[in-house]
C-alpha angles and dihedrals in degrees: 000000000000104000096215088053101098101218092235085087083062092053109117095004110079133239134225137152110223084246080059101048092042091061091038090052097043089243142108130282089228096052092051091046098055095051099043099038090031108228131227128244155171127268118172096335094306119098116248128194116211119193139255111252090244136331110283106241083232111058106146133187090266108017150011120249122170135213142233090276086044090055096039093046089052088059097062089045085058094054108048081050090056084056092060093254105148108235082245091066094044082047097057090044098046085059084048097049089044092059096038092045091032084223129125086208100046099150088062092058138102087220087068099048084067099030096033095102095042087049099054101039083053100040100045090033092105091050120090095220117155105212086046095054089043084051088056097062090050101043094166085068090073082045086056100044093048093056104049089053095044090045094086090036128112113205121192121177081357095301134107105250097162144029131207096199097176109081091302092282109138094232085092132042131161096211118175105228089052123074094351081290098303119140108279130166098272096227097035105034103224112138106249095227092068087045080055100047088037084058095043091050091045108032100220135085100204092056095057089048088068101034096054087032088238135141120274082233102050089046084050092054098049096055083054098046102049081044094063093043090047090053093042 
């Protein structure tokens, strides 16, 4: 982070390194990177530039660092990915959904839980990807997608304001205006990656609950959580 950027302008917006949001997202620095920063590459023995998705809220003098929409709006990208889309294809209907939500940031709102599927069959409708006509032929499978990725999801005023990142259960949330967005036990506020560490250092969870005046469960929770990230 910039030093002279005094962290209050972070305050309800989140704050991640892509290191951060890799781990967070269960993907790698480099993929992130390269979607958020654009690359360069080769084509045909002549060097060719292709553009970030879209410009990180947080692009300091010396790093880029992305914010809670940035975070939510990769995981879509990872997603739809995970689905076999080509990030041609995410990149043509994310243009689409940005003109039909009127949003830089379309896939993190509610308007796309219940457009998502109209706006990619329109905006990639002029693209000959595989996956994507194959897609077309089985139209429930957006609606499922969609879905699944909204499911841990909190909307307020059609936006994401909240994620649930441990298997959607409510013990743990990454809230933006908590924490500067990093993973915290969501009814008593400590951030999960010390209830992990506590747990690690004392070998015993029942003695962190009450150390940390937590619930057995959330502590429980942590220690599972960080496990899978750190597996991942």
């Amino acid at each position: 982070m910039n030093a002279v950027t005094p962290q209050t302008e972070f305050v309800g917006v989140g704050l991640y390194t892509i290191s951060e949001a890799a781990k967070l997202l269960r993907s790698s620095p480099r993929t992130i990177r390269r979607w958020v920063e654009g690359y360069d590459y080769r084509r045909n023995g002549e060097k060719t530039h292709s553009a970030s998705l879209w410009q990180p809220d947080l692009s300091l003098e010396d790093s880029v660092e992305l914010s809670f929409r940035d975070l939510i709006e990769l995981r879509f990208i990872i997603a739809f990915t995970e689905l076999g889309l080509s990030i041609q294809t995410i990149r043509s209907c994310l243009d689409a959904a940005r003109k039909c939500i009127e949003s830089d940031r379309p896939f993190s709102s509610g308007r796309f839980r219940t457009d998502g599927r109209r706006i990619f069959l329109q905006g990639a409708d002029h693209l000959n990807d595989p996956v994507l006509i194959d897609l077309k032929r089985r139209q429930y499978v957006f609606n499922g997608v969609i879905e699944r990725t909204f499911k841990d999801l909190d909307l307020e005023d059609d936006l994401v304001t909240r994620w649930r990142p441990y298997r959607g259960k409510e013990s743990i949330v990454i809230d933006p205006t908590r924490s500067f967005g990093q993973p915290i036990s969501s009814d008593f506020g400590v951030p999960t990656i010390v209830l992990a560490e506590a747990v690690q250092a004392e070998g015993s969870v029942a003695r962190v609950a009450a150390l940390y005046e937590v619930d057995r469960t959330v502590v429980v929770d942590a220690v599972r959580y960080h496990g899978e990230l750190a597996a991942a």
